[in-house]
C-alpha positions in Angstrom: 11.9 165.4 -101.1 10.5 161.9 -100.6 7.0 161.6 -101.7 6.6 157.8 -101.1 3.8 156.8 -98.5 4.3 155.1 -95.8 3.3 151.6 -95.4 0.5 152.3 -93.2 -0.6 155.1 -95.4 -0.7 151.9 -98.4 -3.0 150.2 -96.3 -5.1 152.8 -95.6 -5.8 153.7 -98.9 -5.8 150.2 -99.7 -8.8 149.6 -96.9 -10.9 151.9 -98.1 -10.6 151.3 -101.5 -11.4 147.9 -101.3 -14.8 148.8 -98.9 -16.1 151.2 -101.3 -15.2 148.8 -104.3 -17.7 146.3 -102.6 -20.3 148.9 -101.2 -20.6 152.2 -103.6 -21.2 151.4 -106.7 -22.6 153.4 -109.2 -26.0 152.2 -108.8 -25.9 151.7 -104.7 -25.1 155.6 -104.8 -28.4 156.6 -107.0 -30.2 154.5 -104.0 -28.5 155.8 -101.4 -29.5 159.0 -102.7 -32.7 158.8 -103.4 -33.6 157.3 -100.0 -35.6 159.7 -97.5 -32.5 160.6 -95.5 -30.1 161.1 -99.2 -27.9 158.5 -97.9 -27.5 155.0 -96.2 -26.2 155.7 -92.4 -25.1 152.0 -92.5 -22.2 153.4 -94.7 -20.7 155.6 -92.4 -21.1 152.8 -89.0 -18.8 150.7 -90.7 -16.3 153.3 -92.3 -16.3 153.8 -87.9 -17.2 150.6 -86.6 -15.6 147.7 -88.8 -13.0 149.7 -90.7 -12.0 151.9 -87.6 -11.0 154.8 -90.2 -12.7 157.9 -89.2 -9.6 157.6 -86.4 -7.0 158.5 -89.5 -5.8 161.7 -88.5 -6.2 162.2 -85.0 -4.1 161.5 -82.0 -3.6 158.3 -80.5 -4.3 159.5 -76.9 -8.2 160.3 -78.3 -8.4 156.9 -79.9 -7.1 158.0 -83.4 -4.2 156.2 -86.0 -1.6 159.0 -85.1 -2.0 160.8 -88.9 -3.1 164.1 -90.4 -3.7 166.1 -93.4 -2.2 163.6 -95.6 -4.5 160.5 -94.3 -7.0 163.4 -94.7 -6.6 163.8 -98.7 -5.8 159.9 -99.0 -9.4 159.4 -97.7 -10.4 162.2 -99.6 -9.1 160.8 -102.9 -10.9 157.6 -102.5 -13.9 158.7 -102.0 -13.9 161.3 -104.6 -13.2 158.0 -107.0 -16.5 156.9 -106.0 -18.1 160.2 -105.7 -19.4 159.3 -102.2 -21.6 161.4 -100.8 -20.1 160.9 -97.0 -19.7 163.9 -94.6 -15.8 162.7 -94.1 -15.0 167.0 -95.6 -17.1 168.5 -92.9 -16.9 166.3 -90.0 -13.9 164.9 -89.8 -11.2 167.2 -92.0 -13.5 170.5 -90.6 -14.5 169.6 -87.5 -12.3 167.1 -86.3 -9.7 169.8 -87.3 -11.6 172.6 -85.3 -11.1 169.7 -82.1 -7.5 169.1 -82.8 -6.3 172.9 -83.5 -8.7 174.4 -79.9 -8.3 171.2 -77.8 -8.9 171.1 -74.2 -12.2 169.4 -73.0 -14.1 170.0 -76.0 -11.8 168.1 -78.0 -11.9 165.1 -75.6 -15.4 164.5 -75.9 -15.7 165.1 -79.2 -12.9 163.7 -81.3 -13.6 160.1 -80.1 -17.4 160.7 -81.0 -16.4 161.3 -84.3 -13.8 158.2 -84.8 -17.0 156.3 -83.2 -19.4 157.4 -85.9 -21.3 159.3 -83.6 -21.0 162.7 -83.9 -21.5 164.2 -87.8 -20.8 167.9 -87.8 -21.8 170.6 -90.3 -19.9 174.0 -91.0 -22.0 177.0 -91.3 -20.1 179.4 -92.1 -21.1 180.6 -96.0 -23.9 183.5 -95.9 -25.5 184.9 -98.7 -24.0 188.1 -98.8 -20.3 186.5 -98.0 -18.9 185.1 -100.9 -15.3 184.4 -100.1 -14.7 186.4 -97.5 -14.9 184.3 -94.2 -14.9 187.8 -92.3 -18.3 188.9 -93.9 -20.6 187.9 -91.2 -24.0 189.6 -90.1 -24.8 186.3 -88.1 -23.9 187.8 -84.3 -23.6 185.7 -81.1 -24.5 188.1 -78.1 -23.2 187.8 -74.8 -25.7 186.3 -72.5 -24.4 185.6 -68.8 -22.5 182.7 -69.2 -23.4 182.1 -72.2 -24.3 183.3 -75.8 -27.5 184.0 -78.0 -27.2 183.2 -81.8 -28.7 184.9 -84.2 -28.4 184.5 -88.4 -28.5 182.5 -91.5 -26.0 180.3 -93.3 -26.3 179.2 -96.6 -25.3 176.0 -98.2 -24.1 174.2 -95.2 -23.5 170.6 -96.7 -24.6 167.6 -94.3 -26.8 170.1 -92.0 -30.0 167.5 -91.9 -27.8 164.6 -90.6 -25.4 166.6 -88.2 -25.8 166.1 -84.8 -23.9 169.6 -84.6 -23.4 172.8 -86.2 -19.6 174.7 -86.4 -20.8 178.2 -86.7 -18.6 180.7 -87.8 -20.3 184.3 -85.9 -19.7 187.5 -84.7 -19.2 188.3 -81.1 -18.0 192.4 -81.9 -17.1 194.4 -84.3 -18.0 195.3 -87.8 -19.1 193.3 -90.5 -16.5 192.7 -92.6 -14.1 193.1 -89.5 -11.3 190.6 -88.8 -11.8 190.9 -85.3 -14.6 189.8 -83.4 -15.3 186.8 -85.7 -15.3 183.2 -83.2 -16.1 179.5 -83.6 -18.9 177.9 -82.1 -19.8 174.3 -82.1 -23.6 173.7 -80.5 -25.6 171.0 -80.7 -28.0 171.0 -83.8 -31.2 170.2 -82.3 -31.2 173.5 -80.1 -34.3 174.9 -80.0 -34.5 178.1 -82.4 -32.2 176.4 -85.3 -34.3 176.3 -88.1 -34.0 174.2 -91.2 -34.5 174.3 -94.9 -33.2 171.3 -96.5 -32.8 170.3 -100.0 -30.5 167.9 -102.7 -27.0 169.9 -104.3 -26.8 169.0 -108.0 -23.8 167.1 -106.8 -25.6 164.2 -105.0 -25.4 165.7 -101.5 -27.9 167.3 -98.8 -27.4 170.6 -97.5 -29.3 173.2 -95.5 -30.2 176.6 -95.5 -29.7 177.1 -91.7 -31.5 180.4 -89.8 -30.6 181.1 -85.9 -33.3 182.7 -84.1 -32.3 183.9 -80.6 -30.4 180.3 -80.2 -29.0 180.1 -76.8 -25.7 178.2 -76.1 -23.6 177.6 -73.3 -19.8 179.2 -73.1 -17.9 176.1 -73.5 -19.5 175.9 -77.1 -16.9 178.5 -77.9 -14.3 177.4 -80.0 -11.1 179.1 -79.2 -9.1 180.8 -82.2 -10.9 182.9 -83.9 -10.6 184.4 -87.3 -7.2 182.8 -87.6 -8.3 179.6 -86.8 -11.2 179.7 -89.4 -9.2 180.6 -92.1 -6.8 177.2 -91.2 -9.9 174.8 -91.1 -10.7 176.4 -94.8 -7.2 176.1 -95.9 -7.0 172.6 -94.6 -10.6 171.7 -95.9 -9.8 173.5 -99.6 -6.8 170.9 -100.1 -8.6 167.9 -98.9 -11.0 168.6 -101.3 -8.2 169.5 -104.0 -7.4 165.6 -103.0 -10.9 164.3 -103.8 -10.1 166.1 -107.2 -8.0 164.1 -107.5 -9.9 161.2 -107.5 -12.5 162.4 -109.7 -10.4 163.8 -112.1 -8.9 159.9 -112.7 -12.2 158.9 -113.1 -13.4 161.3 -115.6 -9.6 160.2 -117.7 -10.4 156.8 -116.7 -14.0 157.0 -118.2 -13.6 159.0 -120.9 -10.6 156.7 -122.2 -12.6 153.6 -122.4 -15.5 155.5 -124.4 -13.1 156.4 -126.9 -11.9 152.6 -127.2 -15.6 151.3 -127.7 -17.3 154.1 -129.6 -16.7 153.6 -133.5 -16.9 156.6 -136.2 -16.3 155.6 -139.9 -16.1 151.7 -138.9 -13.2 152.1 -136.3 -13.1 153.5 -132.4 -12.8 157.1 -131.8 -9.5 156.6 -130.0 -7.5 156.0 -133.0 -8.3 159.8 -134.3 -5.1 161.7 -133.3 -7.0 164.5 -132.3 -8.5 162.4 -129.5 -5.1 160.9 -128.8 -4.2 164.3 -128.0 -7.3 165.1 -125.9 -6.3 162.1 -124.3 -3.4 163.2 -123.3 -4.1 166.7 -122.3 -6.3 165.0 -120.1 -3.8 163.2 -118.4 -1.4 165.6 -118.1 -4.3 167.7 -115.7 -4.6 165.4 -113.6 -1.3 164.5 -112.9 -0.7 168.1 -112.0 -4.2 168.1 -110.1 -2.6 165.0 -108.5 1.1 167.0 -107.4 -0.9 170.1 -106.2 -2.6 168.6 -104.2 0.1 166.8 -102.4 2.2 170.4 -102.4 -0.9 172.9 -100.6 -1.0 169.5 -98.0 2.9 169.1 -97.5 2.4 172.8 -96.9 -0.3 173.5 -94.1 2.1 173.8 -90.7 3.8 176.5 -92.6 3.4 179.9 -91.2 0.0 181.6 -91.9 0.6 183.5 -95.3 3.2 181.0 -96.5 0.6 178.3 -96.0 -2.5 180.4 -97.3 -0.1 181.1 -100.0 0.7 177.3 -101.4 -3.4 176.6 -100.6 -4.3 179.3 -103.3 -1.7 178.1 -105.5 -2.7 174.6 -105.2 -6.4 175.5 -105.7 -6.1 177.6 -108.8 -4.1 175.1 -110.6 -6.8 172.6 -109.3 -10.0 174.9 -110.3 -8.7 174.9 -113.8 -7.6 171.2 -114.5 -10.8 169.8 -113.3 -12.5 171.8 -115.4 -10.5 170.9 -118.2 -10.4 167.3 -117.7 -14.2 167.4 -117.1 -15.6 170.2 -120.3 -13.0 167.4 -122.0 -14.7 164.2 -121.1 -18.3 165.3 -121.6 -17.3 166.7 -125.1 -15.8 163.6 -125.9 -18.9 161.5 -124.8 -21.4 164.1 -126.8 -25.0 164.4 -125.1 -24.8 160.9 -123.4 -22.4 162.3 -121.3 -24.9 164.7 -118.6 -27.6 162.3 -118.8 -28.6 160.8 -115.9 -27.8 157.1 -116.0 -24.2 157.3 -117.0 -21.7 158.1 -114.4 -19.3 160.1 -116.3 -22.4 162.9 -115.9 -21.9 162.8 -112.0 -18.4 163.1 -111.8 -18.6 166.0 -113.8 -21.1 167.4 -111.4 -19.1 167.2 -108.3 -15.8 168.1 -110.2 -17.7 171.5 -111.4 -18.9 172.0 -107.7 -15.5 171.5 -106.3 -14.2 174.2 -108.9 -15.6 176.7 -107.0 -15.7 175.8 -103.3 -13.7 177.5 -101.0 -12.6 179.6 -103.5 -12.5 179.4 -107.2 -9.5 180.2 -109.4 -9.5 183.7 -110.3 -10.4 183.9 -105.9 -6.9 182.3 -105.1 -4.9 184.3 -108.0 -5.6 187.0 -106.6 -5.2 186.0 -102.3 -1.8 184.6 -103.9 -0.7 187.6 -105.6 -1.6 189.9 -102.3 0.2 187.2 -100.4 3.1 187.5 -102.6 4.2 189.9 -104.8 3.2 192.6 -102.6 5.4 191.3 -99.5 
């Protein structure tokens, strides 16, 4: 199989790279998020506006560059070199995925609203009592004439107080743990009876604790697809961010590496200690295979449902497990300097922890692979 990218793909990655070499910085992050909002807007206008690359993997005919999942974990990887705190995961891989899979009008007015920077879209779908399981819902949406009346609460939904919308995963019948009955709604986040906590992740980003009380929404805010189609934006959303692991996990090697050339023990740098040439080395190794997994559950998402949820939960338990390796390994190496505040190595670490457990953490996707597999 050829794994080369494409030329266009080169100068996407190539694009961004360069933008967030000149514009996130270590530094401008910590004041980006420590602003009131927990970011600078201006970074996402020009990500739309003057680099044009929010348009990376949709259609042509809705104003996109013609890609897909794999512009999806390129992006992914370089911002996950920069830890950026951007809501590229959840509006753009989630919901511009929700657009692209349902299409029809919905799609047409909202896909170019993303690529335009305009529209920044949240997906509540985690609730307290849910876990992993995406069919464990008690938030309901009720049948009113033509349209529908939310009501709930959704936990953790990253980039809730800047979206202008909400993709709500909800129940429309059955049980709660049912497969059936679960749908896809996106409404606009300002509706009145969508109520807010907000408050910072220890990973840098803002998120929400969202509550729907007696929310009315029009019909056309249903997303068609249903369970199926929930479980394909979380497959599609757990490699992208297997991609910014990617990323991360180069930076923590990266990192870690040039501490162990500069730090001296016994008059000479650590680095020379074969023990730390081997850490060194284990290190890389990780993310290398980080690096291939991630690539394989991507090259893998148009297969059929349980062959595709299948590569996904190998990709992600491989991933889980290296990045915590590669990060327990770099904040050893660095001793206490390394979780304190003004050194970077601590951040990356954060996200990369974070990241081991969304969507699923390792011993989650052993065992979805194993049901998926040895039992067929």
């Amino acid at each position: 199989m050829d794994f080369t990218y494409t030329e266009t793909q080169d100068m996407l990655r190539d694009t961004l790279a360069r933008f967030l070499a000149d514009t996130y910085g270590f530094e401008a992050r910590n004041k980006m998020m420590a602003a009131p909002e927990g970011r600078d807007p201006g970074i996402w206008r020009s990500l739309a506006t003057e680099l044009g690359i929010l348009g990376a993997p949709f259609a042509e005919e809705h104003g996109g560059l013609g890609g897909g999942a794999l512009e999806n974990m390129i992006m992914m990887e370089e911002l996950g070199k920069v830890i950026a705190i951007e809501p590229y995961l959840q509006t753009v891989v989630i919901g511009g995925g929700a657009m692209k899979h349902a299409g029809g009008a919905l799609a047409d007015a909202v896909i170019p609203a993303i690529i335009a920077g305009e529209a920044i879209i949240a997906f509540a779908y985690a609730e307290p009592q849910g876990r992993y399981d995406l069919a464990n819902l008690r938030t309901t949406a009720r049948a009113d004439g033509a349209g529908y009346i939310l009501n709930g609460q959704k936990a953790v939904v990253y980039a809730a107080p800047w979206a202008t919308h909400l993709l709500v995963t909800a129940r429309t019948g059955g049980s709660q743990r049912e497969r059936a009955g679960v749908e896809l709604f996106l409404i606009d986040a300002k509706l009145p009876g969508v109520v807010r906590r907000d408050y910072p992740t220890v990973d840098g980003y803002q998120a929400s604790e969202v509550y729907f009380e007696n929310v009315a929404i029009p019909g056309d805010a249903l997303v068609s697809g249903g369970i199926d189609l929930v479980e394909k934006l979380v497959d599609e959303a757990t490699v992208a961010v297997c991609g910014e692991a990617c990323g991360i996990s180069r930076k923590l090697h990266e990192g870690t590496l040039d501490y162990t050339k500069q730090r001296k023990q016994f008059g000479v740098p650590i680095g020379k200690f074969q023990v730390l040439q081997h850490r060194m080395a284990d290190m890389f190794i990780e993310v290398e295979q980080i690096a291939s997994m991630a690539l394989m559950g991507t090259l893998k998402l148009d297969l059929p449902a349980d062959e595709r949820k299948a590569a996904v939960s190998l990709a992600k338990a491989k991933v889980s497990r290296s990045i915590n390796f590669v990060g327990q390994n770099a904040i050893q190496t660095h001793g206490g300097i390394g979780i304190t505040q003004e050194l970077a190595i601590g951040h990356y670490f954060k996200r990369g922890t974070m990241i081991e457990n969304q969507f699923g953490s390792a011993d989650f996707h052993l065992d979805r692979f194993e049901k998926l597999t040895l039992s067929a």
